[in-house]
Structures are given as structure tokens and as C-alpha cells.
N, CA, C and O atoms as CSV, one atom per row, in Angstrom:
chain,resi,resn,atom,element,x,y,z
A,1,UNK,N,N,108.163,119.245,94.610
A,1,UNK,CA,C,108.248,118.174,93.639
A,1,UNK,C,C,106.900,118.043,92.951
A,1,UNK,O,O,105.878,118.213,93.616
A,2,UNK,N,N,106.837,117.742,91.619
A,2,UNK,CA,C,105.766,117.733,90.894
A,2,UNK,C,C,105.815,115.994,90.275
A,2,UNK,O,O,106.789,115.339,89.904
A,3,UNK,N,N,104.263,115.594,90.356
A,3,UNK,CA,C,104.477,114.053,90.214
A,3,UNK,C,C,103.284,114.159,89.041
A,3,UNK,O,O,102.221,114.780,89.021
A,4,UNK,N,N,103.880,113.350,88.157
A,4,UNK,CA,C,102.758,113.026,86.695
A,4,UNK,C,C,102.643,112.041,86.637
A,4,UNK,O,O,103.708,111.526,86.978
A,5,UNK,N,N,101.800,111.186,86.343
A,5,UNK,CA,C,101.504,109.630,86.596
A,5,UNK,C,C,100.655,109.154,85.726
A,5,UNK,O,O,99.496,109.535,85.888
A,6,UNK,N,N,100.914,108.243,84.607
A,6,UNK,CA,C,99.999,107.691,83.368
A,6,UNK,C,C,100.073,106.600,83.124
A,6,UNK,O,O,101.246,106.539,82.756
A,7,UNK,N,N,99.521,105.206,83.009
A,7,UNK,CA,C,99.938,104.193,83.014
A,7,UNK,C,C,101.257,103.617,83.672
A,7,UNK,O,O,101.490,104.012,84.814
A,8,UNK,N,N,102.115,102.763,83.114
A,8,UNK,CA,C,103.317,102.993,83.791
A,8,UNK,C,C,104.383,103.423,83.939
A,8,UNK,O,O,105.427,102.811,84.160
A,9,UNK,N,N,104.110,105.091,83.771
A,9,UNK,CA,C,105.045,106.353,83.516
A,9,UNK,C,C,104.856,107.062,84.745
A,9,UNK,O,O,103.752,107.443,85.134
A,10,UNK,N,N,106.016,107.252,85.405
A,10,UNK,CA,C,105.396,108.124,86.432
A,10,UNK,C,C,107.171,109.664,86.289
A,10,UNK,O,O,108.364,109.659,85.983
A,11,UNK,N,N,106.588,110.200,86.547
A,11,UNK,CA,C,107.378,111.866,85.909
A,11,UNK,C,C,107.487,112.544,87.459
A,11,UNK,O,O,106.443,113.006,87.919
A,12,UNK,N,N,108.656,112.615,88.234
A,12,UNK,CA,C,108.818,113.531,89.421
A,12,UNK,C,C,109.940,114.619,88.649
A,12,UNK,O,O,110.953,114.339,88.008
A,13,UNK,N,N,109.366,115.910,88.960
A,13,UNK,CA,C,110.361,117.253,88.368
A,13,UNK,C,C,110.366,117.807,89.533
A,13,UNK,O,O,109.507,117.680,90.405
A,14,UNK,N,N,111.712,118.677,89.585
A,14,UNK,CA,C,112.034,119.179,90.690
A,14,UNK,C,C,112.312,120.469,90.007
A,14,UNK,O,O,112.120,120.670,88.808
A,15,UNK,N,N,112.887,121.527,91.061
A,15,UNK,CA,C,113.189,122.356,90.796
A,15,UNK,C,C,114.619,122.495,91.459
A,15,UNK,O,O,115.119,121.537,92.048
A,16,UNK,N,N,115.408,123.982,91.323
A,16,UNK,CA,C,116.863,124.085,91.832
A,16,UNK,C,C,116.607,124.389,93.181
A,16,UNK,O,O,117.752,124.841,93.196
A,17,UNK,N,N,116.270,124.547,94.150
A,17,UNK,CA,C,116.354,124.507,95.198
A,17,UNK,C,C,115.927,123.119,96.203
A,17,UNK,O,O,116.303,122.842,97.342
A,18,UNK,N,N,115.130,122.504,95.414
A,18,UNK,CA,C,114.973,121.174,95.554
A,18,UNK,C,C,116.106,120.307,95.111
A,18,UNK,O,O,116.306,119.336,95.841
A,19,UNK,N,N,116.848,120.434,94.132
A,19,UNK,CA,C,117.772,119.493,93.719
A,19,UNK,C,C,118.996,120.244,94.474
A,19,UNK,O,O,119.993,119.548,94.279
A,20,UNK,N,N,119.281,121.211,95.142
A,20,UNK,CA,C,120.245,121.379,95.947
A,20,UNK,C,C,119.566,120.278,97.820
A,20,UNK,O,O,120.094,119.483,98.598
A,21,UNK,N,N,118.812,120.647,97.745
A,21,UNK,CA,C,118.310,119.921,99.436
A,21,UNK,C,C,118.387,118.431,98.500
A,21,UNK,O,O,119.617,118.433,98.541
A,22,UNK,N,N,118.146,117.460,97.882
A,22,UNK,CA,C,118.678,116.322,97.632
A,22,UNK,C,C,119.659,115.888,97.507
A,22,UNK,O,O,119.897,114.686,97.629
A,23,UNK,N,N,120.759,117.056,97.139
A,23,UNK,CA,C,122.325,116.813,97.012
A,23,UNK,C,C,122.796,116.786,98.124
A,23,UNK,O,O,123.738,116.066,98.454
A,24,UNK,N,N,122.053,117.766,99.033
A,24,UNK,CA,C,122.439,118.051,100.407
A,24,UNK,C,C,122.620,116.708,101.689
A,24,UNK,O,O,123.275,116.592,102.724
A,25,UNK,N,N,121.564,115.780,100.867
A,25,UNK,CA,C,121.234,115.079,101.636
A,25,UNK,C,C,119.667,114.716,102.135
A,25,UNK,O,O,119.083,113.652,102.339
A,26,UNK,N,N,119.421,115.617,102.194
A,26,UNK,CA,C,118.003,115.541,102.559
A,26,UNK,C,C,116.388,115.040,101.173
A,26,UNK,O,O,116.086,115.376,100.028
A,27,UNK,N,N,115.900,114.243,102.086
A,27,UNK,CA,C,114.461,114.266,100.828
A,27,UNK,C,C,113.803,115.003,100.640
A,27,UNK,O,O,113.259,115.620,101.555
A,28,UNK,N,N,113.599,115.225,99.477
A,28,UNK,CA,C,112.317,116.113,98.636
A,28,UNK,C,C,110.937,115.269,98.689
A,28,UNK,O,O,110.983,114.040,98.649
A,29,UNK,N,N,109.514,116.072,98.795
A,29,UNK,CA,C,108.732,115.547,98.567
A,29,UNK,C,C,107.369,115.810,98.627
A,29,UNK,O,O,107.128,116.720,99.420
A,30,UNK,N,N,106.369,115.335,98.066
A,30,UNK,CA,C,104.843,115.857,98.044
A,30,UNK,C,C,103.696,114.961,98.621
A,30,UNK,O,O,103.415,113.763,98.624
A,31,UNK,N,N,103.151,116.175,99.126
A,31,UNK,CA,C,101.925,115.376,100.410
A,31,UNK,C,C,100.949,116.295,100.099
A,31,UNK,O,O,100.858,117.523,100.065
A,32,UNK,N,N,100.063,115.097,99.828
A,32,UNK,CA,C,98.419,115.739,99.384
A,32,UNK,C,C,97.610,114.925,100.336
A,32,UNK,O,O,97.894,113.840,100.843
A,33,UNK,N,N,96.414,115.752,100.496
A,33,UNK,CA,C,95.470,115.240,102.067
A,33,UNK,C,C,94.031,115.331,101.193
A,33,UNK,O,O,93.330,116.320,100.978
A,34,UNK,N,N,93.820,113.702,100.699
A,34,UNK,CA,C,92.650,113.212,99.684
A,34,UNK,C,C,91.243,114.252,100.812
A,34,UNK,O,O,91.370,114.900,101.851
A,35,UNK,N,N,90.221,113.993,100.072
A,35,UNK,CA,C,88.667,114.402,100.578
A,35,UNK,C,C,88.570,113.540,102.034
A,35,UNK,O,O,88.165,114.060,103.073
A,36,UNK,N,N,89.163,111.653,101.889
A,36,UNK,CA,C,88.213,111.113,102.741
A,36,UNK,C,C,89.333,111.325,104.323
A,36,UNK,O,O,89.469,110.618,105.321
A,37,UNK,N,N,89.931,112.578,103.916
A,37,UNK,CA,C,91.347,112.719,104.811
A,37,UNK,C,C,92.636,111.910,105.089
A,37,UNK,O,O,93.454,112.162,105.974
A,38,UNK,N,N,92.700,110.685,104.007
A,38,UNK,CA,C,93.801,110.445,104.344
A,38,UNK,C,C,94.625,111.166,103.683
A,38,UNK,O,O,94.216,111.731,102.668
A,39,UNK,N,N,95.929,111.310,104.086
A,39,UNK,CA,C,96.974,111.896,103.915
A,39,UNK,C,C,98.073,110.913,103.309
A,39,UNK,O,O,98.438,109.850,103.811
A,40,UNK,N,N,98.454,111.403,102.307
A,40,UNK,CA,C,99.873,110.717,101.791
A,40,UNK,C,C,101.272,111.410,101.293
A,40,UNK,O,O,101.204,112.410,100.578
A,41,UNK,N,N,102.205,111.011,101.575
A,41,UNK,CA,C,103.150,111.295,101.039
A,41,UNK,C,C,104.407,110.592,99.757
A,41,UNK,O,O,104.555,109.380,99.600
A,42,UNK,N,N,104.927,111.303,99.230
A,42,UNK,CA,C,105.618,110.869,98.027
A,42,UNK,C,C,107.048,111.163,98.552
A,42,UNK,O,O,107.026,112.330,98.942
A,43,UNK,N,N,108.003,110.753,98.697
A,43,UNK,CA,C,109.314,111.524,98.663
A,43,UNK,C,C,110.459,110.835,97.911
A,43,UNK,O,O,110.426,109.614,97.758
A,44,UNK,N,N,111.259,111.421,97.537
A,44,UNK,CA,C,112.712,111.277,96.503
A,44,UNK,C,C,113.596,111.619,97.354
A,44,UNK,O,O,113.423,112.500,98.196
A,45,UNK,N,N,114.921,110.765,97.173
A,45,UNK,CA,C,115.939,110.313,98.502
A,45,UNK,C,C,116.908,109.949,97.270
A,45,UNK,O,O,116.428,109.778,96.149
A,46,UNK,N,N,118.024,109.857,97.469
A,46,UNK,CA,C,119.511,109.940,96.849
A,46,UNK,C,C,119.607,108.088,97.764
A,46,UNK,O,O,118.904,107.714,98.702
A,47,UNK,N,N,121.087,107.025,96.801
A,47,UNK,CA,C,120.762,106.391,97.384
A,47,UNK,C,C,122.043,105.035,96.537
A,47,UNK,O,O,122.269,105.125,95.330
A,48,UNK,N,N,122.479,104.309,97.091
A,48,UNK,CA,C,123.437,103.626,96.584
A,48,UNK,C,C,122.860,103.002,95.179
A,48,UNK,O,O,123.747,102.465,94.517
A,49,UNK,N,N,121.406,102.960,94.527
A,49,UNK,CA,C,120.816,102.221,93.469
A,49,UNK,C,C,119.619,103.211,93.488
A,49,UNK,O,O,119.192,104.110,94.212
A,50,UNK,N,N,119.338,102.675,92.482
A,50,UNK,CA,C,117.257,103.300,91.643
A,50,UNK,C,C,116.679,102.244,92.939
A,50,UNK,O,O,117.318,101.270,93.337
A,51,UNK,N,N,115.638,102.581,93.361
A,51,UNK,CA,C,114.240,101.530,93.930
A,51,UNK,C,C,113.214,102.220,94.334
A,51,UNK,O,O,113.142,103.422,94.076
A,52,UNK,N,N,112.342,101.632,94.967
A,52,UNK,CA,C,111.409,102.204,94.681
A,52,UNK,C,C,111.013,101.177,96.245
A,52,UNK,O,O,111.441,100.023,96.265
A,53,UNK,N,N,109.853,101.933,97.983
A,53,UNK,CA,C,109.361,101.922,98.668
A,53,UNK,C,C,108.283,101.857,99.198
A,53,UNK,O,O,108.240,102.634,100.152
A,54,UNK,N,N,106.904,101.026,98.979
A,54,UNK,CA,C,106.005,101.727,99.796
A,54,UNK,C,C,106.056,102.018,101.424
A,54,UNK,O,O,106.460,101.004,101.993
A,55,UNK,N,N,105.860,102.755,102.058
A,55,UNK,CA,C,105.628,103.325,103.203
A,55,UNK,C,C,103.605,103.126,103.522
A,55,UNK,O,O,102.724,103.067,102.664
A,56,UNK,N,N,103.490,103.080,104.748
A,56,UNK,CA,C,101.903,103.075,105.220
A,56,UNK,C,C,101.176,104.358,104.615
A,56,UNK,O,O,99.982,104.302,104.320
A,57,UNK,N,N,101.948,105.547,104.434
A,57,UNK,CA,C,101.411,106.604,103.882
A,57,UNK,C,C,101.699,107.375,102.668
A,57,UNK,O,O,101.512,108.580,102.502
A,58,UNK,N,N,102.150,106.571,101.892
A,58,UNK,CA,C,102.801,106.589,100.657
A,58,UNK,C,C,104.006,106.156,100.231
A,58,UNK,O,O,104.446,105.245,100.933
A,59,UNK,N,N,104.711,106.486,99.316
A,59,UNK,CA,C,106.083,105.585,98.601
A,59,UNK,C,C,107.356,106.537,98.483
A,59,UNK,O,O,107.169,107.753,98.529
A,60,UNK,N,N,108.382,106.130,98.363
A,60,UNK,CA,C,109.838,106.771,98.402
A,60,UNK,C,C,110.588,105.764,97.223
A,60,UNK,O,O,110.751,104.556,97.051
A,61,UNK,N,N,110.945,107.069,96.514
A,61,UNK,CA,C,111.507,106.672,95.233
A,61,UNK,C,C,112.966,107.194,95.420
A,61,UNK,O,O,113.234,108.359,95.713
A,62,UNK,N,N,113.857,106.225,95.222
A,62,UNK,CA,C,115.246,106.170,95.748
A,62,UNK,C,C,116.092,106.515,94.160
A,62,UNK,O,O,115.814,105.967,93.094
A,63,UNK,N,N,116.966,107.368,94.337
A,63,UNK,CA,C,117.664,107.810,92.965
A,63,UNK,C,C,119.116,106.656,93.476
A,63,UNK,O,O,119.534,106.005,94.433
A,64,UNK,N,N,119.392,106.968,92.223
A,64,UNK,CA,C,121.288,106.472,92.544
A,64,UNK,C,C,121.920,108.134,92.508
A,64,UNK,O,O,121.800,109.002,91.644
A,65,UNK,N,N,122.596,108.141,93.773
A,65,UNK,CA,C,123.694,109.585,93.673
A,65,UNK,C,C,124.278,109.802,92.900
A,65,UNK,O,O,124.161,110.867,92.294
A,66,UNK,N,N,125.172,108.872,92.580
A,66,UNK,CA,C,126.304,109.308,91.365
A,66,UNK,C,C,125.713,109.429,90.064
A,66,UNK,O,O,126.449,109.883,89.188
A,67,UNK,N,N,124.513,109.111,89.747
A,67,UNK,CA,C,123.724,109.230,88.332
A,67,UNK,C,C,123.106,110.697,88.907
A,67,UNK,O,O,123.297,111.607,88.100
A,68,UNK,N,N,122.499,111.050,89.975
A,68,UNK,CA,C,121.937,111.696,90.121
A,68,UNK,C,C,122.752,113.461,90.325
A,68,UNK,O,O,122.126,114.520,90.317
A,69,UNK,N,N,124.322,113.297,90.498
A,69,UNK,CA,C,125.284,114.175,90.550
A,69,UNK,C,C,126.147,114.428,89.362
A,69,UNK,O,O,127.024,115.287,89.283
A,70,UNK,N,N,125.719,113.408,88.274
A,70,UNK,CA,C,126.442,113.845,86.792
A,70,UNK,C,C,125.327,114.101,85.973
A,70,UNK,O,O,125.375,114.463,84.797
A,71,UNK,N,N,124.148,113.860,86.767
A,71,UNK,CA,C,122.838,115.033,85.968
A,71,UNK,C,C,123.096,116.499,85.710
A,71,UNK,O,O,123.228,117.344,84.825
A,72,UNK,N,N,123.086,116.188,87.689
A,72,UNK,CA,C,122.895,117.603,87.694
A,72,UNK,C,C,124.201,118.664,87.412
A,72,UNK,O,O,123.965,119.867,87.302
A,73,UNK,N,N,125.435,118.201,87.316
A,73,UNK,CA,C,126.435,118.861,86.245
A,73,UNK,C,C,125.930,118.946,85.010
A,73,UNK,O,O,126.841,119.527,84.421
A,74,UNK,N,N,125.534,118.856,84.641
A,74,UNK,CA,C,125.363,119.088,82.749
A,74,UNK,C,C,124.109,119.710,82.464
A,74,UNK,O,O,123.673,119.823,81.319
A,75,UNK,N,N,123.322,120.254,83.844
A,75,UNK,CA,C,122.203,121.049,83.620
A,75,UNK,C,C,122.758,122.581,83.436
A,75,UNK,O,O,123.889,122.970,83.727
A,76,UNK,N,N,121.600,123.421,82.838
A,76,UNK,CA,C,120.612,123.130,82.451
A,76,UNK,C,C,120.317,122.094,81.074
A,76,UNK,O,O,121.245,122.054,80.266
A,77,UNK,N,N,119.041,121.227,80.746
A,77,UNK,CA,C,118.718,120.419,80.315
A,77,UNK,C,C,117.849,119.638,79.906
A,77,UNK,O,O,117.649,118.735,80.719
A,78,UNK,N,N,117.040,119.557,78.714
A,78,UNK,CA,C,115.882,119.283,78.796
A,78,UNK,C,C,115.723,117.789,78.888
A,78,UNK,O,O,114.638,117.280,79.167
A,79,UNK,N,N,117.004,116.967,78.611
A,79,UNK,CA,C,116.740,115.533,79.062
A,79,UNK,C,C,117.214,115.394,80.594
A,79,UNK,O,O,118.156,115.883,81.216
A,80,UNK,N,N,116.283,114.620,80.901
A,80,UNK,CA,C,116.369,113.894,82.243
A,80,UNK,C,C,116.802,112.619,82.631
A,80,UNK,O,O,117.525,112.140,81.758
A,81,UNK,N,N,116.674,112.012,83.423
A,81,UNK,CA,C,117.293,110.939,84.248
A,81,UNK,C,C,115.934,109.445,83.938
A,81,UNK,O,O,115.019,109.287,84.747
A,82,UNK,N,N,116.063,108.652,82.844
A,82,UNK,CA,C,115.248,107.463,82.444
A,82,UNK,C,C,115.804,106.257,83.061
A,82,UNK,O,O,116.971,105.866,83.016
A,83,UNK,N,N,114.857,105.757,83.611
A,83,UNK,CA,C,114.993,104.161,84.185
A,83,UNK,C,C,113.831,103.507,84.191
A,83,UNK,O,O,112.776,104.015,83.810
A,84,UNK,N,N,113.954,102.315,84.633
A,84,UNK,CA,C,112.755,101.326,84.518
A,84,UNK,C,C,112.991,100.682,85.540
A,84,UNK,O,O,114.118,100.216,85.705
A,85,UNK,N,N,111.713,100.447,86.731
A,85,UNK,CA,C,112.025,99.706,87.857
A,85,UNK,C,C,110.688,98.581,87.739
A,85,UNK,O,O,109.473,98.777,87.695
A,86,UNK,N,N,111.571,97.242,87.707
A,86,UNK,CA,C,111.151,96.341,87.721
A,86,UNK,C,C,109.869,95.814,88.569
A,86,UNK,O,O,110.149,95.516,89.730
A,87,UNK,N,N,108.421,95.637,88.163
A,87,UNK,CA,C,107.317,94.990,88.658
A,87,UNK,C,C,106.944,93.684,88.790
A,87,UNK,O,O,106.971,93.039,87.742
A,88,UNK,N,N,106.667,93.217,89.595
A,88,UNK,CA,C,106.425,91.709,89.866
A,88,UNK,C,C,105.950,90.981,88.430
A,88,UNK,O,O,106.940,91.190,87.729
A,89,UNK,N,N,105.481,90.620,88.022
A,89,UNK,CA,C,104.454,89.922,87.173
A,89,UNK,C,C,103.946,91.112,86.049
A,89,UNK,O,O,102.960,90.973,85.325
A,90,UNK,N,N,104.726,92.156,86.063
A,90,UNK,CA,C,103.909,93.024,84.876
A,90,UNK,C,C,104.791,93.603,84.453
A,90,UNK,O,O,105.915,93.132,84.283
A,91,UNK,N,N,104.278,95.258,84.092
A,91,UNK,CA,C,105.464,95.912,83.011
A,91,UNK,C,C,106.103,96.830,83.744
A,91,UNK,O,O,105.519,97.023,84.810
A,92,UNK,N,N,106.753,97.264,83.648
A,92,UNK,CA,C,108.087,98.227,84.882
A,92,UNK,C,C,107.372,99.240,84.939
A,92,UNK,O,O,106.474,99.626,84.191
A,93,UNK,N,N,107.851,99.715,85.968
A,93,UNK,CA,C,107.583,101.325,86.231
A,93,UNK,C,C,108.279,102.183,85.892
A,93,UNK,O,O,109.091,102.565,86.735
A,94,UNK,N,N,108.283,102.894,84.478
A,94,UNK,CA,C,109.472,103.206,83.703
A,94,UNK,C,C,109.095,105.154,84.501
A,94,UNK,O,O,107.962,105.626,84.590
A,95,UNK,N,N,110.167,105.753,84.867
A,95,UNK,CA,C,110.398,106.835,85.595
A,95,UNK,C,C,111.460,107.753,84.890
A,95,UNK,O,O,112.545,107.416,84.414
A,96,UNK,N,N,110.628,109.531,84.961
A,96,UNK,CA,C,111.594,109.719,84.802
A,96,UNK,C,C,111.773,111.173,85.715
A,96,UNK,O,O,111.083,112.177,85.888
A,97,UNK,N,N,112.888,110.764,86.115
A,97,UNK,CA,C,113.380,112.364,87.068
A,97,UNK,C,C,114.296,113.403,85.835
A,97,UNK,O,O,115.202,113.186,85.030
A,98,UNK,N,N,113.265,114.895,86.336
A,98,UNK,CA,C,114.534,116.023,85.659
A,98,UNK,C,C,113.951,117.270,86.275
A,98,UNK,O,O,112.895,117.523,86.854
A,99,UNK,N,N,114.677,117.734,86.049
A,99,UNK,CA,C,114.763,119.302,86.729
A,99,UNK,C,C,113.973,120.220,86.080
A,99,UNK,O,O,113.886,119.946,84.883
A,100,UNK,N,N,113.246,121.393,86.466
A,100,UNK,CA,C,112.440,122.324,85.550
A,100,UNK,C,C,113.691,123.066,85.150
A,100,UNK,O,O,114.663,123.408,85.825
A,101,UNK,N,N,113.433,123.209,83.987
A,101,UNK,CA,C,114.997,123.667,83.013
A,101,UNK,C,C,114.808,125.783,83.329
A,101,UNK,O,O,115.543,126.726,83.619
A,102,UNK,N,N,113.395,125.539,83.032
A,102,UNK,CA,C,113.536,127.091,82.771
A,102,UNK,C,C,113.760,127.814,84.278
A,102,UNK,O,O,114.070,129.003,84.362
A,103,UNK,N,N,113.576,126.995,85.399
A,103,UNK,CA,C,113.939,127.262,87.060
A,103,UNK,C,C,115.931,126.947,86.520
A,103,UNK,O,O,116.612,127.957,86.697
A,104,UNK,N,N,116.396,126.217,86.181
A,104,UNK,CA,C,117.897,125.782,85.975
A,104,UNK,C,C,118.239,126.848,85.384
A,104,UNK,O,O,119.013,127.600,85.976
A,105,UNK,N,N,117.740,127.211,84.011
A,105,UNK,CA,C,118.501,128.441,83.247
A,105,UNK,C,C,118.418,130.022,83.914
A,105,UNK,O,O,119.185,130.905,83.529
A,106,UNK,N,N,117.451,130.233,84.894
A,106,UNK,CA,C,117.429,131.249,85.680
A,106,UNK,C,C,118.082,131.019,87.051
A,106,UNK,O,O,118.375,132.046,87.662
A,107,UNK,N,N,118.260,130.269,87.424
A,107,UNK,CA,C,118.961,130.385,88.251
A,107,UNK,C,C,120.621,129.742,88.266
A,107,UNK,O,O,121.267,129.645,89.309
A,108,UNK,N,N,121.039,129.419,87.185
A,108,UNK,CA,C,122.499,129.129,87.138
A,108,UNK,C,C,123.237,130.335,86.086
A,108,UNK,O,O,124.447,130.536,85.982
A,109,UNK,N,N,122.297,130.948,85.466
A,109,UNK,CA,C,122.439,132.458,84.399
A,109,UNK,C,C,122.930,133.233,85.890
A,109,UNK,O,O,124.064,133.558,86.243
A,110,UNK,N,N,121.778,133.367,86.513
A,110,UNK,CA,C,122.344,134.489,87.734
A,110,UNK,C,C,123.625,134.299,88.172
A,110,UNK,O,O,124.547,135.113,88.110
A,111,UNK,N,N,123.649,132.960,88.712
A,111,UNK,CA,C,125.224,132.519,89.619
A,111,UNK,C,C,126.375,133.280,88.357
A,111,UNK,O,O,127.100,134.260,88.528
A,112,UNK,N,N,126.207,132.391,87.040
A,112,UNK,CA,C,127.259,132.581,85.622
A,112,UNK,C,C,127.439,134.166,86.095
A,112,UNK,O,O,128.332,134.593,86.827
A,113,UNK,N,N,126.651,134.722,85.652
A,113,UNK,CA,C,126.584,136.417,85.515
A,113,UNK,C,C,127.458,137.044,87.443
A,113,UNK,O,O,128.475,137.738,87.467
A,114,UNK,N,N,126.907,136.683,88.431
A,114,UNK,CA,C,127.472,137.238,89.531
A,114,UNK,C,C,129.225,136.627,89.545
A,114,UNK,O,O,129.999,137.410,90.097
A,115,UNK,N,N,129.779,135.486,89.056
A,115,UNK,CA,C,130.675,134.914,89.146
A,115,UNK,C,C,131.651,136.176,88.147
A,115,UNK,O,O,132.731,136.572,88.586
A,116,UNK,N,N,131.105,136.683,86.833
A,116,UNK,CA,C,132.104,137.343,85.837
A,116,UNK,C,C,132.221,138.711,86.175
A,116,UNK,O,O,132.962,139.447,85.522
């Protein structure tokens, strides 16, 4: 998982083998180990609603499944999955999840092509 983060934009892209282990069930996710050694993690989880987690060692960003399973039908795709999750007293944390397209078009070309 790749995380971009700019004011209050934050960008998680996945790739197809990642968005199969999220369909699967399982979380995706990224852990970087700062200089002063702490360690954190990020992970993306499928989930009855959008929300959003902190954890002691980082945060878990919760998709909705059924948004997150009529994405990924209509890939490949260069639009992604936009929401806005609500902040206390300030401006949302507007997010957006999508898939690396050019990982989607190579690897659903192959499947197309082995299927004919």
C-alpha cells in the first residue's frame, strides 16, 4: 500500500494483489520504523461503513465492502473511491482509495487473454 498525505488529503493506492487479499478478507498495510525507532503501522480493512481508527501504533482506515466490490468490478480505472471522513472541530479528512491502474491493466489483460 502506498500512502500520500497533504493537508487534509490523504491518498492509499493499492495494487491487484493487494486488492485481492482485501476482498479476501484480510488487511492491507504499511509499516515504516521512524530514526527515533518507533515503529508504526497504517492498515486498510473492508468494513460495514468508511471510518477511520487510531491504534497505539498507528491508524486503520476502514472501507465500506460493497463500495469497495463495485470498484473493483469496473476496474481497470483511473477514478477511484472519494469520501470525506468527518473531523471534530475542523475540515474532514477527505480520502481517496484506488488501485494502480497500470498494475490493473496488466494484470486483468493477462487473465482477458488466458480466458479466450
Amino acid at each position: 500500500m502506498k500512502l500520500q498525505l497533504q493537508g487534509q488529503t490523504l491518498r492509499l493506492r493499492i495494487d491487484e494483489a493487494e486488492l485481492a487479499q482485501l476482498l479476501g478478507g484480510a488487511a492491507v498495510g504499511n509499516r515504516t520504523r521512524w530514526p527515533d525507532g518507533r515503529l508504526e503501522s497504517q492498515q486498510l480493512i473492508l468494513g460495514d461503513a468508511h471510518g477511520w481508527q487510531r491504534h497505539a501504533d498507528g491508524w486503520q482506515v476502514a472501507l465500506n465492502g460493497a463500495d469497495v466490490r463495485a470498484f473493483a468490478a469496473r476496474l481497470p480505472s483511473r477514478d477511484g473511491l472519494e469520501l470525506a471522513l468527518p473531523v471534530p472541530g475542523g475540515e474532514p479528512l477527505q480520502l481517496l482509495f484506488d488501485v494502480d491502474v497500470r498494475d490493473s491493466v496488466r494484470q486483468r489483460r493477462g487473465k482477458k487473454e488466458e480466458g479466450a
